[in-house]
Structure formats: structure tokens, C-alpha cells
FIFI-318261 format. One record per residue: residue in one letter; residue number from 1; x, y, z of N, C-alpha, C in turn. Coordinates in steps of 0.001 Angstrom, whole numbers, m for minus. Atoms other than C-alpha are relative to their C-alpha. Layout:
% FIFI-318261
+------+------+---------+---------+---------+---------+---------+---------+---------+---------+---------+
! resn ! resi !     nc1 !     nc2 !     nc3 !    cac1 !    cac2 !    cac3 !     cc1 !     cc2 !     cc3 !
+------+------+---------+---------+---------+---------+---------+---------+---------+---------+---------+
!    A !  NUM !       X !       Y !       Z !       X !       Y !       Z !       X !       Y !       Z !
...
+------+------+---------+---------+---------+---------+---------+---------+---------+---------+---------+
This chain:
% FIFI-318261
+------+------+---------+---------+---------+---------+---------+---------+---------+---------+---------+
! resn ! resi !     nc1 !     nc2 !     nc3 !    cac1 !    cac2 !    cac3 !     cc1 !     cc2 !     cc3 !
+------+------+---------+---------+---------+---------+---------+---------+---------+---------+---------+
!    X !    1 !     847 !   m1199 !       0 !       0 !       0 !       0 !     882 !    1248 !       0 !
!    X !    2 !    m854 !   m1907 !    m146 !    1216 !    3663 !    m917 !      55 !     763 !    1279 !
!    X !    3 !     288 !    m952 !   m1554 !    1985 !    6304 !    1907 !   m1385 !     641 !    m319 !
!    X !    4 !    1331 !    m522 !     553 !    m839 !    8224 !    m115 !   m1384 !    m866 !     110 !
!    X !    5 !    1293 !    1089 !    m491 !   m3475 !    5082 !     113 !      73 !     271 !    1887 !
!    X !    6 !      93 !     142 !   m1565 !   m2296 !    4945 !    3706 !    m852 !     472 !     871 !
!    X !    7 !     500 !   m1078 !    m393 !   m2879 !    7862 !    4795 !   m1528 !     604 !    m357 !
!    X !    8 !    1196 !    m268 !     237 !   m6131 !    8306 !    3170 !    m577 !   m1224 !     999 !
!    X !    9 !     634 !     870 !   m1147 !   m7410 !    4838 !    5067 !     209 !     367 !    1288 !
!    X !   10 !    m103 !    m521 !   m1500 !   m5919 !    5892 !    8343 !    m959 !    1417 !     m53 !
!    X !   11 !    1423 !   m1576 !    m216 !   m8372 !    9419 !    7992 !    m911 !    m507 !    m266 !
!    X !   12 !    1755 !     447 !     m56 !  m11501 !    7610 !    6985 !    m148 !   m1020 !    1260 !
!    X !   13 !     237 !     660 !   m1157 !  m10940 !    5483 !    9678 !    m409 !    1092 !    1192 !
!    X !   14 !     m68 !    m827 !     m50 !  m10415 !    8063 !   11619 !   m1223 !    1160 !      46 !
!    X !   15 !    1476 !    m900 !    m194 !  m13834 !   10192 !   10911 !   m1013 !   m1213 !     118 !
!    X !   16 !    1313 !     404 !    m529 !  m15768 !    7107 !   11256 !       1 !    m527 !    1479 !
!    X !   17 !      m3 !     139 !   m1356 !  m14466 !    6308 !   14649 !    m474 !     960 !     735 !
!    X !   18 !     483 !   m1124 !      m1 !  m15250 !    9807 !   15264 !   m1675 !     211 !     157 !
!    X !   19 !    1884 !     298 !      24 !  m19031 !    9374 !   13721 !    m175 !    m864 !     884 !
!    X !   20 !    1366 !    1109 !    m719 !  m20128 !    6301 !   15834 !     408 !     774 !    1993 !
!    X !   21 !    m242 !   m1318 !    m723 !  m18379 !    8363 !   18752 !   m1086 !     931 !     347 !
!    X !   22 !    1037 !    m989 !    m159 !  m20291 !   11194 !   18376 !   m2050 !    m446 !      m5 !
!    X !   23 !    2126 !     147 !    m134 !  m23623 !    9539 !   17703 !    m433 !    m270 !    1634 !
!    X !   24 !     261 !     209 !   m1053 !  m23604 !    8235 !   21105 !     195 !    1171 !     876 !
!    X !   25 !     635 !    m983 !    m797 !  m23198 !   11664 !   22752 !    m890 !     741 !      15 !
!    X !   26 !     975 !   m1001 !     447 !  m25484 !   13653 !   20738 !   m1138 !    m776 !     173 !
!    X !   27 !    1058 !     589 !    m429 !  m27909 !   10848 !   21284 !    m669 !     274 !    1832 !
!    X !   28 !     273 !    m264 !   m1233 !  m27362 !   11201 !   25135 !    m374 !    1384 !     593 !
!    X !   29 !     m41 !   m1235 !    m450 !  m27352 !   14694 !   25097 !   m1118 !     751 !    m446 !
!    X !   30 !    1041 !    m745 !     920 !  m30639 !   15221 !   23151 !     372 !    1226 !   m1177 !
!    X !   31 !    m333 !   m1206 !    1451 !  m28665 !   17137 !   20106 !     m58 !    m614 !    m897 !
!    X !   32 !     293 !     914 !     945 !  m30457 !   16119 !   17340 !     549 !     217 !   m1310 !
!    X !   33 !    m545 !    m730 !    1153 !  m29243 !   18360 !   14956 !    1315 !   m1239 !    m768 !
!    X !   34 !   m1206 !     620 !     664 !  m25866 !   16790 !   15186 !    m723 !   m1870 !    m155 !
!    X !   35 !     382 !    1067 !     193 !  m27520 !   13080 !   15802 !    m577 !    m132 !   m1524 !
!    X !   36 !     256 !     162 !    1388 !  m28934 !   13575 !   12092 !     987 !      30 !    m782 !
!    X !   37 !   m1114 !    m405 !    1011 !  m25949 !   14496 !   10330 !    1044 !   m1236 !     482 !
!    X !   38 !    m161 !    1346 !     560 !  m24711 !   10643 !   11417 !    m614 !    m954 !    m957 !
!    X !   39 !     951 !     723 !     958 !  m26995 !    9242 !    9076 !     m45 !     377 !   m1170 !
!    X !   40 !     405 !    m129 !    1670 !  m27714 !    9409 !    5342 !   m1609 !    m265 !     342 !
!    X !   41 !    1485 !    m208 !      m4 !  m31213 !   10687 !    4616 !    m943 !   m1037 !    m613 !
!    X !   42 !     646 !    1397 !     404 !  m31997 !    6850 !    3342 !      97 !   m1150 !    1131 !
!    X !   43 !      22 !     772 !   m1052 !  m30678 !    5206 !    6686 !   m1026 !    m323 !     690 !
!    X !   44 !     931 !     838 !    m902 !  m32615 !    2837 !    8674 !     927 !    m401 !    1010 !
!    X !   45 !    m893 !     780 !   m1866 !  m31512 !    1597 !   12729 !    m776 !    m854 !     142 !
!    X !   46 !     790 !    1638 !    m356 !  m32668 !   m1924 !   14005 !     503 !    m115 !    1330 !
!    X !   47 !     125 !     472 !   m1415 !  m32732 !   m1526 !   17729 !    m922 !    m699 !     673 !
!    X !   48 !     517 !     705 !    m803 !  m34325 !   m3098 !   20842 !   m1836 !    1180 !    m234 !
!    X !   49 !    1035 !    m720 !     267 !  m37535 !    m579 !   20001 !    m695 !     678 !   m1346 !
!    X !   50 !     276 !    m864 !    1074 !  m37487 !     417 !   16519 !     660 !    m799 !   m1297 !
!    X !   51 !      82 !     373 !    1375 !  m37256 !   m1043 !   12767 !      73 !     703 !    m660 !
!    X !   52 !     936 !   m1692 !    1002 !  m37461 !    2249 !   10742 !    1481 !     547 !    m717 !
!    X !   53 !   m1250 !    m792 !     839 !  m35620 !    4946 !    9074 !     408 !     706 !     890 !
!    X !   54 !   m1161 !    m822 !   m1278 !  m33007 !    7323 !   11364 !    m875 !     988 !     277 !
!    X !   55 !     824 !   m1806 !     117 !  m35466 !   10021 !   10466 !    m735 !    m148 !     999 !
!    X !   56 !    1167 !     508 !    m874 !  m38153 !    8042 !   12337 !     283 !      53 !    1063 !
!    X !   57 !    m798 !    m113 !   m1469 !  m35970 !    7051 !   15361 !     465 !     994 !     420 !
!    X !   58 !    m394 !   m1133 !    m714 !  m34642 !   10541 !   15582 !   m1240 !     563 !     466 !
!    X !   59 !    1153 !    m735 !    m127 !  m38001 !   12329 !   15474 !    m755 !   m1001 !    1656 !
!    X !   60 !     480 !     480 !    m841 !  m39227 !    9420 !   17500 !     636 !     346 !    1981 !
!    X !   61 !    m655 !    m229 !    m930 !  m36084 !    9828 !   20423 !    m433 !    1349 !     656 !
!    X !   62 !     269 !   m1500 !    m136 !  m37044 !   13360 !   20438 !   m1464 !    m107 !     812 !
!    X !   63 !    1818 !    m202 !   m1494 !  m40802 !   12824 !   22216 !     m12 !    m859 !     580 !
!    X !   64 !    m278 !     501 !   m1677 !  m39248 !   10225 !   24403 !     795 !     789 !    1127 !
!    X !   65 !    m689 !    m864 !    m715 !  m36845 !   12695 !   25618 !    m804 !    1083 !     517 !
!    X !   66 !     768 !   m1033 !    m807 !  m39481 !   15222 !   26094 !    m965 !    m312 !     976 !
!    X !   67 !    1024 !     502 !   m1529 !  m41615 !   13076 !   28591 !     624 !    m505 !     936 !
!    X !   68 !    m863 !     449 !   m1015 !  m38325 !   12075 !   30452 !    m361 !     666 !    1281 !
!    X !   69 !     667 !    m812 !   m1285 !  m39386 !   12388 !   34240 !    1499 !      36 !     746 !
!    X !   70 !   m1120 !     m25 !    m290 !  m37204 !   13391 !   36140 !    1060 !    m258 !     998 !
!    X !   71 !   m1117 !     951 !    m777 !  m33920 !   11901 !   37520 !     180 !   m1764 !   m1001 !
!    X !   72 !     203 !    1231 !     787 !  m34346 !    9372 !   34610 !    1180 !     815 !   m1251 !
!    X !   73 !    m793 !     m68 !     800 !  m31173 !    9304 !   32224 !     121 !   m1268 !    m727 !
!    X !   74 !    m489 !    1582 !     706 !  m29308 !    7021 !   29869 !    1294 !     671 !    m612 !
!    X !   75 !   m1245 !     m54 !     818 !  m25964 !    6704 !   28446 !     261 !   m1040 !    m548 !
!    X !   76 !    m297 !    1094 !     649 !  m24219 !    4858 !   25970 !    1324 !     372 !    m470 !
!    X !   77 !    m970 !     m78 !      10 !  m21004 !    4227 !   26101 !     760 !   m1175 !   m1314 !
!    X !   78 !     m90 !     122 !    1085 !  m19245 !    3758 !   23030 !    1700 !   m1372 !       6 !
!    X !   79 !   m1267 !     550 !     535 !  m15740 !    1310 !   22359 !     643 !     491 !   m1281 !
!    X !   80 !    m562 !    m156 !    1633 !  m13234 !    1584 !   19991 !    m607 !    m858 !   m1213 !
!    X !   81 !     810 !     949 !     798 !  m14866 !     176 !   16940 !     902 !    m611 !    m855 !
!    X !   82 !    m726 !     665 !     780 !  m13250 !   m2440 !   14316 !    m659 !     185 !    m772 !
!    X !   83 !     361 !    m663 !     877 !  m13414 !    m605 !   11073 !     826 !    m672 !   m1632 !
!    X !   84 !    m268 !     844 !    1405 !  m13217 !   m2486 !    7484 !    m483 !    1030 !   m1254 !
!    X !   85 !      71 !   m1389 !     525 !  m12857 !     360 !    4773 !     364 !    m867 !   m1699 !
!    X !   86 !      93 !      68 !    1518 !  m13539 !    m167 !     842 !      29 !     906 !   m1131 !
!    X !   87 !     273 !   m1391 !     879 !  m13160 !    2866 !   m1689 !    m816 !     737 !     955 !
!    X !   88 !     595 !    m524 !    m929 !  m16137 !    4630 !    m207 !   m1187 !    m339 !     716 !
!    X !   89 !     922 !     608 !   m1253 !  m17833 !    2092 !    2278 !     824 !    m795 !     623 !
!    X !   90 !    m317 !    m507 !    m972 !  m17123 !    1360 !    4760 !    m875 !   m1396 !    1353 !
!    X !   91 !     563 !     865 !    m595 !  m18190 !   m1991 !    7505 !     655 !     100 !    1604 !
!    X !   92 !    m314 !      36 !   m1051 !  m17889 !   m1766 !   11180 !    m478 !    m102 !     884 !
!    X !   93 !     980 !     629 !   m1122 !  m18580 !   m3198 !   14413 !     647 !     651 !    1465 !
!    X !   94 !    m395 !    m409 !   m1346 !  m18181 !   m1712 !   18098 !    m998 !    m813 !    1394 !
!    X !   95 !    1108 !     269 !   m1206 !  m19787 !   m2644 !   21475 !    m235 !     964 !     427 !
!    X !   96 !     724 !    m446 !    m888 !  m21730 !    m768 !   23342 !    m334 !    m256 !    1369 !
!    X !   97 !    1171 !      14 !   m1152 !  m23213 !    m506 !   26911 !   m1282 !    1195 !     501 !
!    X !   98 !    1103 !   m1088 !    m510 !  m26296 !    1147 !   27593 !    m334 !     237 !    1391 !
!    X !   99 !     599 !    m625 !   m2150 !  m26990 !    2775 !   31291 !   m1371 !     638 !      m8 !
!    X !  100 !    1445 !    m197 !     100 !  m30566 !    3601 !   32122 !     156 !     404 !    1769 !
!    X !  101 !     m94 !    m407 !   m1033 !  m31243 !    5735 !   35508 !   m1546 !    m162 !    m355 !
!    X !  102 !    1276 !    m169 !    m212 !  m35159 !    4739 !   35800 !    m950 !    m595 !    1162 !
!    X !  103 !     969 !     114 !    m928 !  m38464 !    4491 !   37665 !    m780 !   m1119 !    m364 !
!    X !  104 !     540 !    1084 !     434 !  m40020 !    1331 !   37602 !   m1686 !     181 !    1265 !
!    X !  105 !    1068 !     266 !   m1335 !  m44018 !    1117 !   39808 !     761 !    1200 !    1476 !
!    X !  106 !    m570 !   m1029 !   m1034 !  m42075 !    3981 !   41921 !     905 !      34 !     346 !
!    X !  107 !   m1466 !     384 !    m346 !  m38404 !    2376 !   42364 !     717 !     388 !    m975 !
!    X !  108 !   m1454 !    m345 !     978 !  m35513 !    3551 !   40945 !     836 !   m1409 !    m453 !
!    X !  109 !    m976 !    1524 !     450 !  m33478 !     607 !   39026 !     650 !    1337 !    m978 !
!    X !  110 !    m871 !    m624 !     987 !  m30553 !    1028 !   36972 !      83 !   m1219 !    m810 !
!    X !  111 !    m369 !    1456 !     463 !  m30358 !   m1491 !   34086 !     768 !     841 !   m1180 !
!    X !  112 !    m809 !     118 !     862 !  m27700 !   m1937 !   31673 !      18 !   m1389 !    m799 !
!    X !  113 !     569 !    1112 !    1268 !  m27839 !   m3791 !   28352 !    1566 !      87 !    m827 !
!    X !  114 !   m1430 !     555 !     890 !  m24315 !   m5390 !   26301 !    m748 !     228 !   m1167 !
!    X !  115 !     983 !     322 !     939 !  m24991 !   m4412 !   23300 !    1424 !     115 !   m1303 !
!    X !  116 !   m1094 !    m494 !    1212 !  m22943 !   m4679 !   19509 !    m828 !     617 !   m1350 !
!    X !  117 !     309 !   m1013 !    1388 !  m23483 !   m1943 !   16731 !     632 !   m1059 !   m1182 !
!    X !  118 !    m368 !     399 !    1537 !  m23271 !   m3305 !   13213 !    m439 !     666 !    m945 !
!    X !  119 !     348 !   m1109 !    1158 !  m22632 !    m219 !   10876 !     741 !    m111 !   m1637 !
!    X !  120 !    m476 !    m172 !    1406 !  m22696 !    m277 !    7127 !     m52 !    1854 !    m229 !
!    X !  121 !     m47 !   m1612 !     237 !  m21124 !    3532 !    5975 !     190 !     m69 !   m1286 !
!    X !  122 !    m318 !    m610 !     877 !  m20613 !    5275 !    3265 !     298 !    1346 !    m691 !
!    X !  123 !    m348 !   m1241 !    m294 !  m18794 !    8216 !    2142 !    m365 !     732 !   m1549 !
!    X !  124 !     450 !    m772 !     971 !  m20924 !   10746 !     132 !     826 !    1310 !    m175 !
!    X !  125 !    m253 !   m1400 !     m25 !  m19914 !   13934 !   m1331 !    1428 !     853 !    1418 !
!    X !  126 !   m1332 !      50 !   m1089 !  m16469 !   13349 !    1125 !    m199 !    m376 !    1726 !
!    X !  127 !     840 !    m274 !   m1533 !  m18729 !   12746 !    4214 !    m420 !   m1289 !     748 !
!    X !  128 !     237 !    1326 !    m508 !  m18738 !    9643 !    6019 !   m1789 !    m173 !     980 !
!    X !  129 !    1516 !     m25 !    m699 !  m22662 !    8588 !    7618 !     m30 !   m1633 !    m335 !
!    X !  130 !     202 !    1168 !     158 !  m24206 !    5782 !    8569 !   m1588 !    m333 !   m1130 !
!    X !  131 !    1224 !     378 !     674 !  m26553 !    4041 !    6155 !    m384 !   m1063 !     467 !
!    X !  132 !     752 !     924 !    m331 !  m27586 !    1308 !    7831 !     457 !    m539 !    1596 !
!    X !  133 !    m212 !     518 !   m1527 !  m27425 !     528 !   11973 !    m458 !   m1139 !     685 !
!    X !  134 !     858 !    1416 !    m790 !  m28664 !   m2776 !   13781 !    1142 !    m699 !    1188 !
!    X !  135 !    m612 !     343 !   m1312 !  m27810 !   m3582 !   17255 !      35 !   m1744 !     278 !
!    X !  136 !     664 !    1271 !     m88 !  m27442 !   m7212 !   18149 !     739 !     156 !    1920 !
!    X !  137 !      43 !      28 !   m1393 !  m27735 !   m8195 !   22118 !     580 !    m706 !     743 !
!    X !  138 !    m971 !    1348 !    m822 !  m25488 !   m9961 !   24510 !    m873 !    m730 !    1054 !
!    X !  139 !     983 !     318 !   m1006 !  m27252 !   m9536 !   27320 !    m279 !    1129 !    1054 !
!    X !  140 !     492 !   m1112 !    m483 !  m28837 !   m7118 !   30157 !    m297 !    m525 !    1559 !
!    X !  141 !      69 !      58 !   m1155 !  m29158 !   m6880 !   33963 !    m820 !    1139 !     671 !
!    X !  142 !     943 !    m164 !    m582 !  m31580 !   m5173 !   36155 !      96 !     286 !    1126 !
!    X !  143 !      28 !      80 !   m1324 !  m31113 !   m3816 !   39638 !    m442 !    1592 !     569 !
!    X !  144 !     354 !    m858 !    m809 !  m32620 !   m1765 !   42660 !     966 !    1182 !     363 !
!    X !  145 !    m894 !   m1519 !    m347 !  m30930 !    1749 !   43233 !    m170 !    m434 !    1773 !
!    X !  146 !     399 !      48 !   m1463 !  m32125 !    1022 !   46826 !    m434 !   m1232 !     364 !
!    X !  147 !     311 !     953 !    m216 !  m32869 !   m2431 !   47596 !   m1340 !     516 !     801 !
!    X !  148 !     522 !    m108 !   m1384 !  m34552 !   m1192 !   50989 !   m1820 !     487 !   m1213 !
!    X !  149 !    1364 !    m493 !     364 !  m38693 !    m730 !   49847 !    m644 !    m459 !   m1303 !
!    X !  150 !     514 !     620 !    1188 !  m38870 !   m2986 !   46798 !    m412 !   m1006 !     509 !
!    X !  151 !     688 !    1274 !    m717 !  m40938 !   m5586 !   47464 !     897 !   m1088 !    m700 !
!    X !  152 !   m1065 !     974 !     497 !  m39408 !   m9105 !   47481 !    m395 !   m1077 !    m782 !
!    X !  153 !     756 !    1177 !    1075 !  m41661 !  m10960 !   44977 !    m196 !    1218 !    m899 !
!    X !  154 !    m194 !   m1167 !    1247 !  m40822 !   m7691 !   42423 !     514 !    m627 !   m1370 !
!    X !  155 !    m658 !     947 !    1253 !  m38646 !  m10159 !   39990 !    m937 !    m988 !     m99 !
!    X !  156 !     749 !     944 !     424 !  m40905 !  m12957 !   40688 !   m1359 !     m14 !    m609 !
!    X !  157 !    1639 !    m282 !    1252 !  m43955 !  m11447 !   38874 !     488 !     562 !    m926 !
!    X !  158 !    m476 !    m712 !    1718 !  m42060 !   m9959 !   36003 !    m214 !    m886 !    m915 !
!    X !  159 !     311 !     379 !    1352 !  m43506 !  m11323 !   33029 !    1452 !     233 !   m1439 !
!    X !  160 !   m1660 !    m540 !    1146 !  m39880 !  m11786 !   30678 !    m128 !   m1243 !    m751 !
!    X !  161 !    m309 !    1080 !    1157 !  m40964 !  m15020 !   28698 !     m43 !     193 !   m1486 !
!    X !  162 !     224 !    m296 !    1197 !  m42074 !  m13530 !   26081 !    1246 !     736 !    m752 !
!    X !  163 !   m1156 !   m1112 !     650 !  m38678 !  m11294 !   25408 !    1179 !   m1361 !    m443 !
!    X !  164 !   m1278 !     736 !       8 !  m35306 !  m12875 !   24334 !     819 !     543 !     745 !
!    X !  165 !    m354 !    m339 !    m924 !  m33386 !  m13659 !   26751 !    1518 !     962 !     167 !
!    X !  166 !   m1255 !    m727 !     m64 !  m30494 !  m11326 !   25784 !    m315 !    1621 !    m330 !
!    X !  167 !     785 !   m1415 !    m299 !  m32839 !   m8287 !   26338 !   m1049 !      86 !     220 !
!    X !  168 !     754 !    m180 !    m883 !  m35262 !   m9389 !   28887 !    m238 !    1175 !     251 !
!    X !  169 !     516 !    m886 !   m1075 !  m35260 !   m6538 !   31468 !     208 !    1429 !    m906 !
!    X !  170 !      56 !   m1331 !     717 !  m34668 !   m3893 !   28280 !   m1451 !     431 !    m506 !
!    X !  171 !     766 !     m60 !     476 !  m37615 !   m5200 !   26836 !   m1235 !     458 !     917 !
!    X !  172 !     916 !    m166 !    m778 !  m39564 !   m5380 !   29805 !    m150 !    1425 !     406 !
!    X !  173 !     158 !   m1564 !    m432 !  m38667 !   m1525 !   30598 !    m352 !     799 !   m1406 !
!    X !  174 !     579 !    m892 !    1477 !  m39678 !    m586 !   26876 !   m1169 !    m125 !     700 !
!    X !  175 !    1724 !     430 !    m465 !  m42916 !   m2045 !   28010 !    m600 !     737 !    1404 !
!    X !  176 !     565 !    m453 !    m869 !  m43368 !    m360 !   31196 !     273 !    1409 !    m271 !
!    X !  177 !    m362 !   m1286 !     295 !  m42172 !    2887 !   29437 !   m1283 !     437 !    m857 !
!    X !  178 !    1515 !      69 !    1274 !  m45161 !    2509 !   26892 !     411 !     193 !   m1440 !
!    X !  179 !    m655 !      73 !    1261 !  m43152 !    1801 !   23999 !     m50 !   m2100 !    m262 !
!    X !  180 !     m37 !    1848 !     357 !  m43705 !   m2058 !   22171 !    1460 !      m7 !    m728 !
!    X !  181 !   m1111 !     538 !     249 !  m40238 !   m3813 !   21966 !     276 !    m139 !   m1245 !
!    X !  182 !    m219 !     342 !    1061 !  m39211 !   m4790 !   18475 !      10 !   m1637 !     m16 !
!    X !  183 !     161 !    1368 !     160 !  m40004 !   m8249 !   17360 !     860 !    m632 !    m301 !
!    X !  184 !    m834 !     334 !     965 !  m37153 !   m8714 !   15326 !    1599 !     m21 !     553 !
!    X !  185 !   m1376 !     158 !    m468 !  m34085 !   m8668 !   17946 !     957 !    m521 !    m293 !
!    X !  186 !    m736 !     997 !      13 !  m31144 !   m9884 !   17420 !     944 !    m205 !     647 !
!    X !  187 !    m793 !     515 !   m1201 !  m29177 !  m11853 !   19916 !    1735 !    m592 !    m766 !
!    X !  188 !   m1569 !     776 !    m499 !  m25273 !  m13028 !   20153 !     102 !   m1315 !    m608 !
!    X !  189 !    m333 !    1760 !     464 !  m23994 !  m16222 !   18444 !   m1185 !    m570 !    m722 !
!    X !  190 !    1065 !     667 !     821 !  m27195 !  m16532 !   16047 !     101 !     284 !   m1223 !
!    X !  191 !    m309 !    m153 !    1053 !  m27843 !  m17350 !   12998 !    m120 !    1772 !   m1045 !
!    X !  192 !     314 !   m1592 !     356 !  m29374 !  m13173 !   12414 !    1745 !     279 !     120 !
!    X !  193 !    m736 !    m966 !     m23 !  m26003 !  m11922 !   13506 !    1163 !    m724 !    m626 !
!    X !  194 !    m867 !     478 !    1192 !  m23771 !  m14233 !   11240 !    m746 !     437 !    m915 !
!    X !  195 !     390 !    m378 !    1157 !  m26022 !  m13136 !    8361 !     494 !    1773 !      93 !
!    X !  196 !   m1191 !   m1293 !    m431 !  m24612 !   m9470 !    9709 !     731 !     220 !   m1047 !
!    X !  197 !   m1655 !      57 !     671 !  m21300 !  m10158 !    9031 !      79 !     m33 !   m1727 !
!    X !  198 !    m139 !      48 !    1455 !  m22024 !  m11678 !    5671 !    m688 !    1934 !    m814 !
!    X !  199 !     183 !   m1049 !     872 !  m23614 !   m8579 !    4749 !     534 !    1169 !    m194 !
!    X !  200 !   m1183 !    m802 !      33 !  m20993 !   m6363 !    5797 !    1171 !    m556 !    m806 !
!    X !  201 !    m967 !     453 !     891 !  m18796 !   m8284 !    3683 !    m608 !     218 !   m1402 !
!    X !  202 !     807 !    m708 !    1240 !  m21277 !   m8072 !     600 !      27 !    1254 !    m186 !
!    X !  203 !     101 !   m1137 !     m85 !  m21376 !   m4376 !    1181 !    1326 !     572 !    m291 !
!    X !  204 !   m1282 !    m279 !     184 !  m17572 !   m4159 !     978 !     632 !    m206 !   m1541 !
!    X !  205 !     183 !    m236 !    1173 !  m17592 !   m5676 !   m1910 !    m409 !     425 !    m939 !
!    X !  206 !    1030 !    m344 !    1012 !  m19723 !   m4521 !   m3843 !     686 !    1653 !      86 !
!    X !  207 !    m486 !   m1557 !     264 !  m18016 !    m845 !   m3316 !     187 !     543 !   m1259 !
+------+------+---------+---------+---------+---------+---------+---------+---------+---------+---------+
């Protein structure tokens, strides 16, 4: 490889480590402005709540954030991502953890969800964005901010058969948030998230 190739791959790397970066603060931080300008105005995300286009999920994030009560947060903390770069696309995967500061029946819990990004990019008009996002799930945990005043048959009536079990207690807090889960999850070591990969490899090629 030339110093000139080099150096061009090391900078697109480089702004898309950057983009998946930034999506996760401007997501946390309710700045939507910039949260749009990760996306291409044809992108679709495939999270634990949503199937759609970015447009949808942004617009949508936006009037969950405005009924946030309060002392209820979330973060999402981003990894370095492993970035596979083609002319101008672009395949890459990071983990995630999501943090959740919420109110459950009147208790504070904090749950956190393992989660891995699988982004197909592409660089328009010099501009790296994601065109296509889908989370797949490791797994998720669930606990009392305060033990003291939760009742102690609180887990044992939680209704979680219906979820998969590698985003139970996410699903179950979509559901007590008044948002329906996504049907279409996809979990860790299955056959959905080997078909992933292959399609981040199709996508590479095909540049």
C-alpha cells in the first residue's frame, strides 16, 4: 500500500471512529441536529424498540426525551470500533453498553444492556454517515438503586418469557415505558447476527 493510500485509510478510519463516537453523545445529550448528520437521509436503525428509518428514530427519540421524568437518564457508552474500509464504504462493528437511571411502579433501578453496533457507511460527497445501523444483544441486567422498599416478589412477577433472553429486562422496561419492543431482535452467536457479518462483507464488496 502507498503512503498516499495509507494515509487516506488511516483518515476515513479516523472520521468514522469519530461518527459512531459522536452519535452516542449527541444521542445522550438530546442534540439532534448533530444526531442527524450521522446518518444518510436513506438510513434505517434496528434496535431493541425500533425497525425504521433514522429520520423516524430521531423524530421518535425526540418525544421520548421530552416526557423524560425526572432523575431518569441514559448513556451509551461507546468502544473503539473495528473498522473495514472499501473505496467509499465502509463496515464496522463496536460494542456498546447502555446505562438507564429509571423508575419502575415507583423504584428507581438502573439497568444496563451489552450491546454490539453493526454499521454499514458510506462516504458521500467526502462525508462519512451511517446508512444502515442494527444492534445485536449480549445480554442485560436489572437492579434496585435502593434495595430497601422494593418488594421481594418484584422479579418474581415480572412477566420476561415472552422477550429474548439477551434483552429481557430492556424489553420489559420498553414495556413499562409505553413503547412495544421490536419483534425482530437480534441476539449473540445466532444465525441473524452471522447473516450481519455476511452482509458487511457483501457491502464491501460490492463498493
Amino acid at each position: 500500500m502507498s503512503n498516499n493510500n495509507l494515509l487516506t485509510l488511516t483518515e476515513d478510519e479516523h472520521q468514522i471512529a469519530s461518527l459512531l463516537i459522536r452519535w452516542g453523545h449527541a444521542r445522550d445529550s438530546d442534540d439532534w441536529e448533530t444526531l442527524a448528520t450521522c446518518f444518510h437521509d436513506d438510513a434505517t436503525i434496528h434496535i431493541s424498540w425500533i425497525s425504521g428509518s433514522a429520520k423516524d428514530y430521531i423524530a421518535r427519540s425526540r418525544a421520548i426525551a421530552a416526557a423524560r421524568k425526572s432523575g431518569e437518564h441514559a448513556k451509551h457508552l461507546i468502544s473503539g470500533p473495528w473498522i473495514r474500509v472499501n473505496r467509499d464504504r465502509a463496515f464496522s462493528r463496536c460494542h456498546a453498553n447502555l446505562y438507564v437511571r429509571t423508575t419502575i411502579t415507583g423504584h428507581e433501578f438502573d439497568l444496563q444492556s451489552w450491546i454490539r453496533f453493526f454499521d454499514l457507511l458510506e462516504k458521500r460527497n467526502s462525508v462519512w454517515r451511517i446508512v444502515k445501523r442494527t444492534a445485536v444483544y449480549e445480554k442485560d441486567r436489572l437492579e434496585p438503586v435502593d434495595p430497601r422498599g422494593v418488594p421481594k416478589d418484584f422479579f418474581d412477577n415480572m412477566e420476561l418469557a415472552a422477550f429474548p433472553a439477551s434483552a429481557k429486562f430492556l424489553c420489559y422496561w420498553q414495556l413499562c415505558s409505553g413503547r412495544s419492543p421490536s419483534t425482530d431482535i437480534i441476539s449473540v452467536y445466532s444465525d441473524e447476527e452471522r447473516a450481519l457479518r455476511e452482509q458487511g462483507e457483501v457491502w464491501l464488496k460490492n463498493a
